[in-house]
N, CA, C and O atoms as CSV, one atom per row, in Angstrom:
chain,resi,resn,atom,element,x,y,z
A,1,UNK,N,N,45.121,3.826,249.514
A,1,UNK,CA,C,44.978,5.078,250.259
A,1,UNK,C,C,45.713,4.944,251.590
A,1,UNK,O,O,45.608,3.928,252.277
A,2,UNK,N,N,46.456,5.989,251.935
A,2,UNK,CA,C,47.172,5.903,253.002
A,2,UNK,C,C,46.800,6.478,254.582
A,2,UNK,O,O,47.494,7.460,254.847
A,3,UNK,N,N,46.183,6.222,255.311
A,3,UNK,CA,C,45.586,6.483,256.594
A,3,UNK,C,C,46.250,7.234,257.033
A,3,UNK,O,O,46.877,7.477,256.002
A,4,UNK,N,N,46.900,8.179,258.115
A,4,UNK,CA,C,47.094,8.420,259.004
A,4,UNK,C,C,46.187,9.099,260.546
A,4,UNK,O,O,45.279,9.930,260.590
A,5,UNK,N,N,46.756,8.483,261.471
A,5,UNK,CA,C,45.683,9.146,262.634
A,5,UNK,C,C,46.827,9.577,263.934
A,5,UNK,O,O,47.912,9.135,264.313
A,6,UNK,N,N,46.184,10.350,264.226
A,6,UNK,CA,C,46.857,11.675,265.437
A,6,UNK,C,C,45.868,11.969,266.253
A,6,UNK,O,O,44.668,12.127,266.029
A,7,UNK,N,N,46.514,12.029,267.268
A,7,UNK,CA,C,45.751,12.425,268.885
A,7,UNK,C,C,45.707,13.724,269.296
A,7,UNK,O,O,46.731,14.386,269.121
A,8,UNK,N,N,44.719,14.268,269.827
A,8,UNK,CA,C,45.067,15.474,270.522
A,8,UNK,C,C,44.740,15.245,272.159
A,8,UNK,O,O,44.438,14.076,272.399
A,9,UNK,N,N,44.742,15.874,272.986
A,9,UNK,CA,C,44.536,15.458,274.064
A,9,UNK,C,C,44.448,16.497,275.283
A,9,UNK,O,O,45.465,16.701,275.946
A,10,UNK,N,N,43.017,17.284,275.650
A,10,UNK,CA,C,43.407,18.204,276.493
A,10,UNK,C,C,44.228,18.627,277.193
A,10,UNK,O,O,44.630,17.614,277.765
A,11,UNK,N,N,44.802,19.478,277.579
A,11,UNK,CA,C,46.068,19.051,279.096
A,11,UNK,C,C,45.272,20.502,279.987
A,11,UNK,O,O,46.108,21.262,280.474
A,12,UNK,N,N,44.366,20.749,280.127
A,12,UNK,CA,C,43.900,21.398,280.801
A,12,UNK,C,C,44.088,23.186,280.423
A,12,UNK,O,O,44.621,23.492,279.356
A,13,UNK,N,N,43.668,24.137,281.265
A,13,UNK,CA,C,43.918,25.705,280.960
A,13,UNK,C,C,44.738,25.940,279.308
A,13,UNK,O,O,45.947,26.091,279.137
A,14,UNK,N,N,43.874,25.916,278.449
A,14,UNK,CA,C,43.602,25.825,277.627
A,14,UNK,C,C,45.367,25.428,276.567
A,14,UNK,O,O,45.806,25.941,275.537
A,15,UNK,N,N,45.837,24.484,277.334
A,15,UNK,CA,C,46.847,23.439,276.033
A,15,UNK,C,C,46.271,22.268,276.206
A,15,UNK,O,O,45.491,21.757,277.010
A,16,UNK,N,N,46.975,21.902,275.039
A,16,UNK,CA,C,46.663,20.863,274.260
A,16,UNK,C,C,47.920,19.960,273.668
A,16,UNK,O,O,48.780,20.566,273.029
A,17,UNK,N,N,48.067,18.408,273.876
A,17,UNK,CA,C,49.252,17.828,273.266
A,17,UNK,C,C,48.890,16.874,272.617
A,17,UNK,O,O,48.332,15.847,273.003
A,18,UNK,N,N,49.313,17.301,271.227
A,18,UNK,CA,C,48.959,16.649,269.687
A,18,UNK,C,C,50.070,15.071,269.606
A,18,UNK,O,O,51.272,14.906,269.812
A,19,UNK,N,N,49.311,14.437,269.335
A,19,UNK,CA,C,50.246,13.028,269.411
A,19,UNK,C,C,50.318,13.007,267.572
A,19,UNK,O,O,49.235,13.086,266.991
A,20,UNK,N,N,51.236,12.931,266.970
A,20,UNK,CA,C,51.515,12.302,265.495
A,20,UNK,C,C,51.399,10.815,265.685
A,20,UNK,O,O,51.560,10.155,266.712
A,21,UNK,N,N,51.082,10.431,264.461
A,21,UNK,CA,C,51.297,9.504,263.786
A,21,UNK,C,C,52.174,8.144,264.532
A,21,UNK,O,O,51.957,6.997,264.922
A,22,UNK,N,N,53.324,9.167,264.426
A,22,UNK,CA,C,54.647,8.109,264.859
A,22,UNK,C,C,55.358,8.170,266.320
A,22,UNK,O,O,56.368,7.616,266.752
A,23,UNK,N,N,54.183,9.297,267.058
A,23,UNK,CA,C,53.744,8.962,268.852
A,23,UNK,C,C,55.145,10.074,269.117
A,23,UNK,O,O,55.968,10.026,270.031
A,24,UNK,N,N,55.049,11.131,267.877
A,24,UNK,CA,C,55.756,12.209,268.471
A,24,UNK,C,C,55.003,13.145,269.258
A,24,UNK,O,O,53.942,13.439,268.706
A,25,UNK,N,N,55.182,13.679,270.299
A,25,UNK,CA,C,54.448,14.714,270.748
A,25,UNK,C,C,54.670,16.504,270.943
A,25,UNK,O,O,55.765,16.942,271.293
A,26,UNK,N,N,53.739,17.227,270.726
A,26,UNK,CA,C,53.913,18.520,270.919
A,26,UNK,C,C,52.926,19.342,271.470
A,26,UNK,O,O,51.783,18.889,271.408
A,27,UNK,N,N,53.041,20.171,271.866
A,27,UNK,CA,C,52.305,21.379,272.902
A,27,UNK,C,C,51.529,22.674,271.801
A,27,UNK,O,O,51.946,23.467,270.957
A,28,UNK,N,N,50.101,22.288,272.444
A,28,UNK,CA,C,49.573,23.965,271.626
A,28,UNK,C,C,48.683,24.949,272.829
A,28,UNK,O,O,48.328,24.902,274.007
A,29,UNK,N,N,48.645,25.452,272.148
A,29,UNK,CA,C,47.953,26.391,273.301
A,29,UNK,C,C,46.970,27.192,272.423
A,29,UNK,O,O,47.331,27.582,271.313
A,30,UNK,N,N,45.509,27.488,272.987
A,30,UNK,CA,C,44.685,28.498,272.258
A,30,UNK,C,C,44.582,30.227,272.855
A,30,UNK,O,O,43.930,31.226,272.552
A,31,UNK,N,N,45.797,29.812,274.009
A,31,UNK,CA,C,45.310,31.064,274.796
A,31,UNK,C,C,46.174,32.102,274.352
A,31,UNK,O,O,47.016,32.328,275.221
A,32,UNK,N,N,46.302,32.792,273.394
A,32,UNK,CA,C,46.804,33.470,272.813
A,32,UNK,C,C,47.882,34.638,273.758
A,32,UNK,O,O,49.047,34.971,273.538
A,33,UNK,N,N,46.924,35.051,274.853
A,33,UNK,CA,C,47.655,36.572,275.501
A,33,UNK,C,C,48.957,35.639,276.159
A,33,UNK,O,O,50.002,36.245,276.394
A,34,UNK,N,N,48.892,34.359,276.414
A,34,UNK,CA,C,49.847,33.710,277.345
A,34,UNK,C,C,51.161,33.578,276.453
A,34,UNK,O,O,52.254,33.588,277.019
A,35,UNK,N,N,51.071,33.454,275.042
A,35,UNK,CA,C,51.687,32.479,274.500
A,35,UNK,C,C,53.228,31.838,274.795
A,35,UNK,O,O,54.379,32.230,274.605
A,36,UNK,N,N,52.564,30.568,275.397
A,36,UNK,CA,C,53.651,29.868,275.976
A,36,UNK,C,C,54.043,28.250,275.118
A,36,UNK,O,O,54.859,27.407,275.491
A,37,UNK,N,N,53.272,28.218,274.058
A,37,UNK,CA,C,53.421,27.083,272.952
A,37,UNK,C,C,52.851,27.810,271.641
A,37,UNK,O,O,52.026,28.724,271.647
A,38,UNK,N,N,53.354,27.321,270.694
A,38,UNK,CA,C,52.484,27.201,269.320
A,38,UNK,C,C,51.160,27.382,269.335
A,38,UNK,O,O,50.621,26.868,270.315
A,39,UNK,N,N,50.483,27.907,268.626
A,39,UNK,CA,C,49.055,27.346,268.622
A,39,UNK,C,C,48.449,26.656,267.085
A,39,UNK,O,O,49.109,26.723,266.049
A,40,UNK,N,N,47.142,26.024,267.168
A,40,UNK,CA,C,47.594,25.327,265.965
A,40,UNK,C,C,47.290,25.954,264.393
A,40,UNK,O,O,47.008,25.216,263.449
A,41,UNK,N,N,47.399,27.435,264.283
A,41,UNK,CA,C,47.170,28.123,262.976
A,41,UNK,C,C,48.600,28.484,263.081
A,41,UNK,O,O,49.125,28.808,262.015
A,42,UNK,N,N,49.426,28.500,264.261
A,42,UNK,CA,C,50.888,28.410,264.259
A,42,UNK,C,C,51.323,27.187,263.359
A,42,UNK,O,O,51.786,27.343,262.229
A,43,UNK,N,N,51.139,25.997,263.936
A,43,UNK,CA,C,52.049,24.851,263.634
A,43,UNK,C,C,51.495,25.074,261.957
A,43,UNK,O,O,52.410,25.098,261.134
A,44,UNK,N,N,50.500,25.187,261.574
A,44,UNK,CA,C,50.399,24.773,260.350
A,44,UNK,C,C,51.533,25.720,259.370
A,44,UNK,O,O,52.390,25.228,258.635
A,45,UNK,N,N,51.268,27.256,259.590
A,45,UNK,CA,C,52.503,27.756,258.709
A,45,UNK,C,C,53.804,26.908,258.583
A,45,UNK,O,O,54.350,26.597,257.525
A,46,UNK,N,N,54.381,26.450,260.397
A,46,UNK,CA,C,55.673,25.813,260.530
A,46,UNK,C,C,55.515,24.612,259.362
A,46,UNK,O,O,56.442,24.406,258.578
A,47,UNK,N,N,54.094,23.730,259.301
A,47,UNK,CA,C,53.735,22.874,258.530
A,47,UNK,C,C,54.250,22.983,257.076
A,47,UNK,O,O,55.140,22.226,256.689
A,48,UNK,N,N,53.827,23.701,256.453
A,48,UNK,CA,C,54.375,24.069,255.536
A,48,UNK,C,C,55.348,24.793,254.995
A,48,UNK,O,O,55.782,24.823,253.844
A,49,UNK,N,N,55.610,25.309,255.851
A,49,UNK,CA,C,57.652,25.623,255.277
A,49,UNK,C,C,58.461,24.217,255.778
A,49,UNK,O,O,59.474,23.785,255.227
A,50,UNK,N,N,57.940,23.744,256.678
A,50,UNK,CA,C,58.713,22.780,256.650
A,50,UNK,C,C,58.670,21.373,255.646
A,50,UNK,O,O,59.701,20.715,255.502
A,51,UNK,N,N,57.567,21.031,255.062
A,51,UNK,CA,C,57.348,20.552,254.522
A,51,UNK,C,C,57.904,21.119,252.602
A,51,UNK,O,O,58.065,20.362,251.645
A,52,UNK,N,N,58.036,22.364,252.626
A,52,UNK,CA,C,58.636,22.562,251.193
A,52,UNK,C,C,60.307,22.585,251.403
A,52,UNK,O,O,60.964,22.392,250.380
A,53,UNK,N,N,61.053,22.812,252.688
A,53,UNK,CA,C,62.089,22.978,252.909
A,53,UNK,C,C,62.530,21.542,252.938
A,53,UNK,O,O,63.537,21.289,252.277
A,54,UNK,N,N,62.126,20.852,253.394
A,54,UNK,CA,C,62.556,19.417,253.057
A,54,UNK,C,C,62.308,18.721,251.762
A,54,UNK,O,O,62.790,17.606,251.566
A,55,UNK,N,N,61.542,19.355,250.826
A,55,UNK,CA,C,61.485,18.582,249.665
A,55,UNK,C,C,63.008,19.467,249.289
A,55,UNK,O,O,63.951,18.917,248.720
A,56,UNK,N,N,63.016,20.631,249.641
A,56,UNK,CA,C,63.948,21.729,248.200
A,56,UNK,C,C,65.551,21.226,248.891
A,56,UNK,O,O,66.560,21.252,248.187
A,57,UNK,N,N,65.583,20.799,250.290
A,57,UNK,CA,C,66.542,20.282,250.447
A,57,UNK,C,C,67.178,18.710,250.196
A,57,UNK,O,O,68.313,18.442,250.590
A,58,UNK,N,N,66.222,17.584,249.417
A,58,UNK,CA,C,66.363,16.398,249.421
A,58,UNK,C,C,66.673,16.686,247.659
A,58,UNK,O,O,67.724,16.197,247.245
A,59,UNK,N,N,66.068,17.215,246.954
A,59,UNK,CA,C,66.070,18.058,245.670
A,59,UNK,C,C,67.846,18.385,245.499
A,59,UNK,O,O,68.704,17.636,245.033
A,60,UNK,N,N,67.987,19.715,246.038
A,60,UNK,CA,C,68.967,19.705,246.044
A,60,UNK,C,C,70.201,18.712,246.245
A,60,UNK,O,O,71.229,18.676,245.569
A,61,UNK,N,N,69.841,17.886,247.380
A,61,UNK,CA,C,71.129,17.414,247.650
A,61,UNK,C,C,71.153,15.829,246.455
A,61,UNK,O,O,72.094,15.036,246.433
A,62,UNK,N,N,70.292,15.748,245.859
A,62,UNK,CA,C,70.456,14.530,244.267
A,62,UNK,C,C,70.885,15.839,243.862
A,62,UNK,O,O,71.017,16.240,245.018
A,63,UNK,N,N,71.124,16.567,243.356
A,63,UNK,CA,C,71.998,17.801,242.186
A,63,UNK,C,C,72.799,17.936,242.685
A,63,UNK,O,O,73.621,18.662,242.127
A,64,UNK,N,N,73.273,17.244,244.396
A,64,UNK,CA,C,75.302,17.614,244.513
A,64,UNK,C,C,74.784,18.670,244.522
A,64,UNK,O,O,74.301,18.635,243.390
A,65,UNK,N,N,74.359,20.047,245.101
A,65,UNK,CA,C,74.358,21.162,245.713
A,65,UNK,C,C,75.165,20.881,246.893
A,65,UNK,O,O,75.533,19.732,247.140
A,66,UNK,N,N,75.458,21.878,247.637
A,66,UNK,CA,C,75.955,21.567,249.087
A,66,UNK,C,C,75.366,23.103,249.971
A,66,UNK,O,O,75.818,24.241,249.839
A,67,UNK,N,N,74.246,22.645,250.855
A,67,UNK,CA,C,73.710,23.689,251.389
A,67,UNK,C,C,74.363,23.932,252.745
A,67,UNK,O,O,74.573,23.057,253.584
A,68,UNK,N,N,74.585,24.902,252.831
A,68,UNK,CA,C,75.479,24.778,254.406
A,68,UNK,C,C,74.239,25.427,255.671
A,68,UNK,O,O,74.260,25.261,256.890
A,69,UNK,N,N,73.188,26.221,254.785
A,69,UNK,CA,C,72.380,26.990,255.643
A,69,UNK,C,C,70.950,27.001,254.960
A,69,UNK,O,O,70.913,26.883,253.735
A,70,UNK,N,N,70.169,27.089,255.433
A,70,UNK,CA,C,68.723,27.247,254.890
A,70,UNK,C,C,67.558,27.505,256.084
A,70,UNK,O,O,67.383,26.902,257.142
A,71,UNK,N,N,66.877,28.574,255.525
A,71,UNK,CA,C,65.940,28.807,256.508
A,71,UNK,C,C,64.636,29.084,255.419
A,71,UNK,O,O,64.921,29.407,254.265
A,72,UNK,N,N,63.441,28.970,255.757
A,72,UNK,CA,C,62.395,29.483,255.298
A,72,UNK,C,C,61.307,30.590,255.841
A,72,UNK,O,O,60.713,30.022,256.758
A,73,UNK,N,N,60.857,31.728,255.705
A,73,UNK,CA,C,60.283,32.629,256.217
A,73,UNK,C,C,58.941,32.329,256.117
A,73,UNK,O,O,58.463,32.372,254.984
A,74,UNK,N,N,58.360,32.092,256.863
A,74,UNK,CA,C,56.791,31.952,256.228
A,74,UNK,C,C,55.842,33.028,256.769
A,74,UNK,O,O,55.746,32.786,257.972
A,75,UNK,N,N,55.359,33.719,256.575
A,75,UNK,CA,C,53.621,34.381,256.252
A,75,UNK,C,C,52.805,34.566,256.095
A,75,UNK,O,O,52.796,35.271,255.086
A,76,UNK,N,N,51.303,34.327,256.638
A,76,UNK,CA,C,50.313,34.068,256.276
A,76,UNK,C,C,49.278,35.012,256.556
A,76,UNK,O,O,49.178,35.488,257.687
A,77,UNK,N,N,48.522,35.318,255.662
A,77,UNK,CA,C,47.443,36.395,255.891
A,77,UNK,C,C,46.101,35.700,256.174
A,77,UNK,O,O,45.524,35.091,255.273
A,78,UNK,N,N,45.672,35.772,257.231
A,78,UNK,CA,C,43.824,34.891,257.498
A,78,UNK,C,C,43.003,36.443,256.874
A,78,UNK,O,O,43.175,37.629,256.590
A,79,UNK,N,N,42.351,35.694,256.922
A,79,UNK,CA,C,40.789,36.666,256.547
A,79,UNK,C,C,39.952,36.645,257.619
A,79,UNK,O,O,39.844,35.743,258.450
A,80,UNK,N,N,39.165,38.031,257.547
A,80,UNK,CA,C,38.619,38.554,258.975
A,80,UNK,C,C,37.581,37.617,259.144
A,80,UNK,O,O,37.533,37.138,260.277
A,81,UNK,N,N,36.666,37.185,258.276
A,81,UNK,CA,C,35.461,36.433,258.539
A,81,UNK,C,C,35.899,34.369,258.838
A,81,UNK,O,O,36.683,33.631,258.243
A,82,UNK,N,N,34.922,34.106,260.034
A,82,UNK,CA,C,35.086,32.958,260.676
A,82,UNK,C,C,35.070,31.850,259.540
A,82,UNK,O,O,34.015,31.990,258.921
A,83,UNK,N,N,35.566,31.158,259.196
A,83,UNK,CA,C,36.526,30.688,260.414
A,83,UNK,C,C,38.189,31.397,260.452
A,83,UNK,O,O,39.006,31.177,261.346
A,84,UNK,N,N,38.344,32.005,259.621
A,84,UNK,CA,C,39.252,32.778,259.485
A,84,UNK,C,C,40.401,31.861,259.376
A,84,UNK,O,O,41.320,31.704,260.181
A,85,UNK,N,N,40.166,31.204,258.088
A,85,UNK,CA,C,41.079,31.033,257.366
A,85,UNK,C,C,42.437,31.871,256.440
A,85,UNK,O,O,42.377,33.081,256.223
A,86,UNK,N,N,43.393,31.169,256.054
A,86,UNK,CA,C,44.408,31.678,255.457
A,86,UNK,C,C,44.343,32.358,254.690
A,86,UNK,O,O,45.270,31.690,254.234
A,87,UNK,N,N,44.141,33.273,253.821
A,87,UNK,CA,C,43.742,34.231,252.225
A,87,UNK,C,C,45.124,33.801,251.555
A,87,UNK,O,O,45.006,33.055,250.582
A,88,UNK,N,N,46.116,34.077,251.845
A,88,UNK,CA,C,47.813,33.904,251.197
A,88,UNK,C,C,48.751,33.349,252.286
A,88,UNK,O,O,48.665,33.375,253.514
A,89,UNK,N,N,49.583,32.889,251.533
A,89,UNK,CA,C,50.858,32.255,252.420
A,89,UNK,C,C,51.893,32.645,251.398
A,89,UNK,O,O,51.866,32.495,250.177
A,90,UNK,N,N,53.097,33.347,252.416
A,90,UNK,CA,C,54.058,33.840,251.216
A,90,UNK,C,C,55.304,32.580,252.088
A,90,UNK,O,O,55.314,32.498,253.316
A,91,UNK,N,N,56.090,31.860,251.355
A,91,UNK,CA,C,57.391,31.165,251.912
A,91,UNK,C,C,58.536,32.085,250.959
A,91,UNK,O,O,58.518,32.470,249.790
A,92,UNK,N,N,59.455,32.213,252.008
A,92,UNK,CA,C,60.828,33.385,251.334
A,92,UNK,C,C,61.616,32.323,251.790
A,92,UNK,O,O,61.685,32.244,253.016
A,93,UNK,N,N,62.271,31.427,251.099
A,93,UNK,CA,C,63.445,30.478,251.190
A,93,UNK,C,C,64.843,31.260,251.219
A,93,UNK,O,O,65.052,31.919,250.201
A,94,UNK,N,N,65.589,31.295,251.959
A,94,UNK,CA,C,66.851,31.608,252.579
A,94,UNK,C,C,67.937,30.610,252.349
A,94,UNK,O,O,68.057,29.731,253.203
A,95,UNK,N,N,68.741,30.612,251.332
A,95,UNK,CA,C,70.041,29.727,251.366
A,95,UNK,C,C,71.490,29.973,250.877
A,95,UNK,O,O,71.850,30.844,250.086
A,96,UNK,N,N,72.329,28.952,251.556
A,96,UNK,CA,C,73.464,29.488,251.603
A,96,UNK,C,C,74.234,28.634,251.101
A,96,UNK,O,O,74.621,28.304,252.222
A,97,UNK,N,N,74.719,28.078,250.544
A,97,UNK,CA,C,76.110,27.345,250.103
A,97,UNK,C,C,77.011,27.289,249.396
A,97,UNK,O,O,77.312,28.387,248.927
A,98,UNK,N,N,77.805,26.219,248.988
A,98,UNK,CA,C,79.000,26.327,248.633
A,98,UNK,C,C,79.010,26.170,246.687
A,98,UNK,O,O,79.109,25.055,246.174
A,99,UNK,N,N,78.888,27.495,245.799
A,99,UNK,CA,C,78.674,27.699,244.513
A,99,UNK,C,C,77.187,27.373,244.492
A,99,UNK,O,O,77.139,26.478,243.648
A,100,UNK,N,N,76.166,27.540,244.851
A,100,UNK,CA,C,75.179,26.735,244.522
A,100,UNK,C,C,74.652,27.599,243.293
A,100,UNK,O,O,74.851,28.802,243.121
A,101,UNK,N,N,73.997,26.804,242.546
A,101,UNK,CA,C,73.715,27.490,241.517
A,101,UNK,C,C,72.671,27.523,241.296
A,101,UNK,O,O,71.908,26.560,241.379
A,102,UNK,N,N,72.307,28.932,240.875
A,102,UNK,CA,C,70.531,29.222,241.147
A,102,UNK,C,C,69.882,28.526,240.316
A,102,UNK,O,O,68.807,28.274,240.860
A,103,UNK,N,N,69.922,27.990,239.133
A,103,UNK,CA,C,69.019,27.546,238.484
A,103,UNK,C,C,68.482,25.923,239.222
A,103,UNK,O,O,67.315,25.532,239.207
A,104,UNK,N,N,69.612,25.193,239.811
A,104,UNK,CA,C,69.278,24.415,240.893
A,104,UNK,C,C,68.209,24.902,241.565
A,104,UNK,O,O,67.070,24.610,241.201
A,105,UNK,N,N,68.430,25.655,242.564
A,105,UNK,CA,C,67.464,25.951,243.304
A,105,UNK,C,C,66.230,26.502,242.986
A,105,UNK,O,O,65.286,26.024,243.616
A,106,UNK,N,N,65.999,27.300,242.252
A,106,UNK,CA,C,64.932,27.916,241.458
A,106,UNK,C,C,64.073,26.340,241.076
A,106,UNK,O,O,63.003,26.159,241.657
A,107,UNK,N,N,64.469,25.492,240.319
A,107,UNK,CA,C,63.947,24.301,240.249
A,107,UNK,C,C,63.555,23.508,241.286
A,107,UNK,O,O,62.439,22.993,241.216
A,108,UNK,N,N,64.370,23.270,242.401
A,108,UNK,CA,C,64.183,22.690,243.515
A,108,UNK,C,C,62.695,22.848,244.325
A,108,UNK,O,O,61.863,22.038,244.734
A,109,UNK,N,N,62.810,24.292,244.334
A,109,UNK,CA,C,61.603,25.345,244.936
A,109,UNK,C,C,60.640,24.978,244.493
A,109,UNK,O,O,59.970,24.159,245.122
A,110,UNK,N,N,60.046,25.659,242.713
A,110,UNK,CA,C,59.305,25.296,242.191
A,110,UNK,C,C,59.031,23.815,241.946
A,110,UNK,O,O,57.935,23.813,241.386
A,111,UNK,N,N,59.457,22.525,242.073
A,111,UNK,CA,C,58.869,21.326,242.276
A,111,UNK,C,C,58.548,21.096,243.516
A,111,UNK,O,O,57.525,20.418,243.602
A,112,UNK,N,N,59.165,21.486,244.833
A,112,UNK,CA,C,58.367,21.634,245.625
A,112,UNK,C,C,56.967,22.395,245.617
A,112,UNK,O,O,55.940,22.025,246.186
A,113,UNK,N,N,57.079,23.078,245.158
A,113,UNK,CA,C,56.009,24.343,245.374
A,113,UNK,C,C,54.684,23.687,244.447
A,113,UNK,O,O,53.513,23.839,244.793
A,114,UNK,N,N,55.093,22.959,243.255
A,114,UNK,CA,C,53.597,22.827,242.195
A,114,UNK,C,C,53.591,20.710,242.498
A,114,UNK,O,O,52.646,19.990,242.178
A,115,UNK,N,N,54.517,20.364,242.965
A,115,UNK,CA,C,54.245,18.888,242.650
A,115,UNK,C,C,54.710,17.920,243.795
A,115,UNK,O,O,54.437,16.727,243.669
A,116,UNK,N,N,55.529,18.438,245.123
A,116,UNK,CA,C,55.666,17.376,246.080
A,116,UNK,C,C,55.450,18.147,247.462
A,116,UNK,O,O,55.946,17.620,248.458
A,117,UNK,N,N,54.833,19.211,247.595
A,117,UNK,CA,C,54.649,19.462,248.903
A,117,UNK,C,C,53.002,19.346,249.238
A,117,UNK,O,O,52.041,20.078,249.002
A,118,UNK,N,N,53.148,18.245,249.809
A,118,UNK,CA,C,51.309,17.559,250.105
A,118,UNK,C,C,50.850,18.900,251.009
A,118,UNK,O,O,49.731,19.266,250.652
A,119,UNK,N,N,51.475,19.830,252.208
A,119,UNK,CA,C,50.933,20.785,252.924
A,119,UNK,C,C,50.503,21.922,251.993
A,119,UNK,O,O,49.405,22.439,252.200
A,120,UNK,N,N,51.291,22.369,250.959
A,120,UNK,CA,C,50.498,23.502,250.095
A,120,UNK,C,C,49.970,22.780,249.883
A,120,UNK,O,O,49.098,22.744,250.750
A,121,UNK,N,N,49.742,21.497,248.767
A,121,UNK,CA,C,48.567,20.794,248.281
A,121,UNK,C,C,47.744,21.564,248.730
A,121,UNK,O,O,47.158,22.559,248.303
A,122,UNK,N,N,47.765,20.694,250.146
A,122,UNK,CA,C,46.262,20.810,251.035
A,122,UNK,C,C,45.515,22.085,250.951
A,122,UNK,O,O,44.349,22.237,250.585
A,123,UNK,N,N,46.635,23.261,251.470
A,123,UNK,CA,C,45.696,24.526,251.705
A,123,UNK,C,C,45.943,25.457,249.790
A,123,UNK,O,O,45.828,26.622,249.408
A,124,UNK,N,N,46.152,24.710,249.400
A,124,UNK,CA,C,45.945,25.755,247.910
A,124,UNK,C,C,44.619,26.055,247.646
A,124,UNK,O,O,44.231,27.169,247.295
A,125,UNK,N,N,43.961,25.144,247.797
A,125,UNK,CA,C,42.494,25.265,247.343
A,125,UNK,C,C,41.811,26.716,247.507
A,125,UNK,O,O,41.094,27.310,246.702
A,126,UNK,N,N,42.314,27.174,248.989
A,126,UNK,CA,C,41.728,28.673,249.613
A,126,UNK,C,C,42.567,29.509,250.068
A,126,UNK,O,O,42.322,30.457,250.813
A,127,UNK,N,N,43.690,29.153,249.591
A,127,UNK,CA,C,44.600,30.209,249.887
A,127,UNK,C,C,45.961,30.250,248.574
A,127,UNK,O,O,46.563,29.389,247.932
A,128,UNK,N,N,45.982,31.483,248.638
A,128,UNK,CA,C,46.848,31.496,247.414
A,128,UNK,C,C,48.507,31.945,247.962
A,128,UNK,O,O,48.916,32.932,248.574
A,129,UNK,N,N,49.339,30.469,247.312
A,129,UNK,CA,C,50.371,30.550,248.375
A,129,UNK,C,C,51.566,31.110,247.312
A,129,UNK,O,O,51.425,30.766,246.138
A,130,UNK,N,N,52.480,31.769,247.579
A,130,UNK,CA,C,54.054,31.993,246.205
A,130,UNK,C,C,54.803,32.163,247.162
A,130,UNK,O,O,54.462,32.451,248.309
A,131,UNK,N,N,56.348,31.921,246.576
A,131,UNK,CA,C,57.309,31.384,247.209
A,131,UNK,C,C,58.515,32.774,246.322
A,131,UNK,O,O,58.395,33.439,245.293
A,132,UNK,N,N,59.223,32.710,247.029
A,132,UNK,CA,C,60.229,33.890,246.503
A,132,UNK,C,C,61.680,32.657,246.863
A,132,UNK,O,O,61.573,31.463,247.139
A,133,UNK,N,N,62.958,33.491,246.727
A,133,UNK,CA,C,63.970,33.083,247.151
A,133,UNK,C,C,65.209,33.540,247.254
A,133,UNK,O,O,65.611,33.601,246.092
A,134,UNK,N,N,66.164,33.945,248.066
A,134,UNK,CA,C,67.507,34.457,247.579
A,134,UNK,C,C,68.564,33.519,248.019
A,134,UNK,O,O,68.281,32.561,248.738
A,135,UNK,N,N,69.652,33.732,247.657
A,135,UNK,CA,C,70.929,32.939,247.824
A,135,UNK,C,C,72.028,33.735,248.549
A,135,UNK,O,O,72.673,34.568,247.911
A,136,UNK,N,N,72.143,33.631,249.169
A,136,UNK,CA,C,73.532,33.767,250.120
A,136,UNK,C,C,74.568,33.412,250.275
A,136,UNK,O,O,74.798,32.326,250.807
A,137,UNK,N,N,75.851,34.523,249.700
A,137,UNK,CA,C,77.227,34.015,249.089
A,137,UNK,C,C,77.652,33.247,250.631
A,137,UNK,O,O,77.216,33.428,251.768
A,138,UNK,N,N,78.642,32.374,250.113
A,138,UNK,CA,C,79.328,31.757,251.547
A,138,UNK,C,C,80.552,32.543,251.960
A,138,UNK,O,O,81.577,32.464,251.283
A,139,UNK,N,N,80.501,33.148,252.829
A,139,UNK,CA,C,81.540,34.333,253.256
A,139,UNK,C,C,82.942,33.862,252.960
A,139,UNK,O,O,83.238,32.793,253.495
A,140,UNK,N,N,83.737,34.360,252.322
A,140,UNK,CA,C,85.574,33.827,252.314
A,140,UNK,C,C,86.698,34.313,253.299
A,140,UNK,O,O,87.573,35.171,253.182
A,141,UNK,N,N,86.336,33.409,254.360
A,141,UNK,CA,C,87.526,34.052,255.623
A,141,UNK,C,C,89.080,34.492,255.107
A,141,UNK,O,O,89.721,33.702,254.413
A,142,UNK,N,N,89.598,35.707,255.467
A,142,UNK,CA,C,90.779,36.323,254.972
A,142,UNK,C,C,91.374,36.374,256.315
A,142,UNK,O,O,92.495,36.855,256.476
């Protein structure tokens, strides 16, 4: 079983700086009207697009794809009652490269999506997450 442990650490008027694992650090904030950092029902969406965007891009690049651009959209709907958790998470993957070919990616996605992204893992249980995707021709300068 693999441990990991992370710090959080008041910093006063209501932020907060989250220490990772590997003594990276980042800024949250709960004070919503200010918002001058993330807060942490923020980071977690970022959590998980980032976490499927790096599988669909390590994926890809063993298939010799060549992505020149990629972004992921993420979305999440909480539910009104406390603790007000997530209900759905939609990720809309955005990519661009050179011939890529959808059935690549379509695959890429979906193994991220059902078998290597530990962050859906986590929140599938109570939230029901789907993933869409389009491809974006690479423009031909004339």
């Amino acid at each position: 079983m693999a441990e990991l442990k992370a710090q959080v650490h008041y910093g006063e008027n209501d932020f907060f700086i989250g220490i990772s694992p590997g003594g990276h650090s980042s800024i949250m904030e709960t004070n919503g009207e200010r918002a001058s950092a993330a807060t942490p029902i923020e980071l977690l969406l970022i959590a998980v697009g980032g976490c499927m965007a790096s599988d669909v891009v390590d994926i890809l690049r063993k298939k010799r794809e060549k992505v020149t651009d990629y972004k992921v959209e993420v979305t999440g709907e909480r539910r009104e009652d406390f603790p007000r958790s997530f209900k759905s998470i939609k990720l809309h993957h955005i990519l661009t490269g050179e011939a890529l070919s959808e059935n690549a990616v379509k695959q890429a996605i979906e193994l991220s999506d059902s078998k290597y992204c530990s962050v859906a893992a986590t929140l599938r249980p109570t939230a029901e997450i789907s993933v869409t995707y389009e491809i974006v021709p690479v423009s031909v300068a004339v």
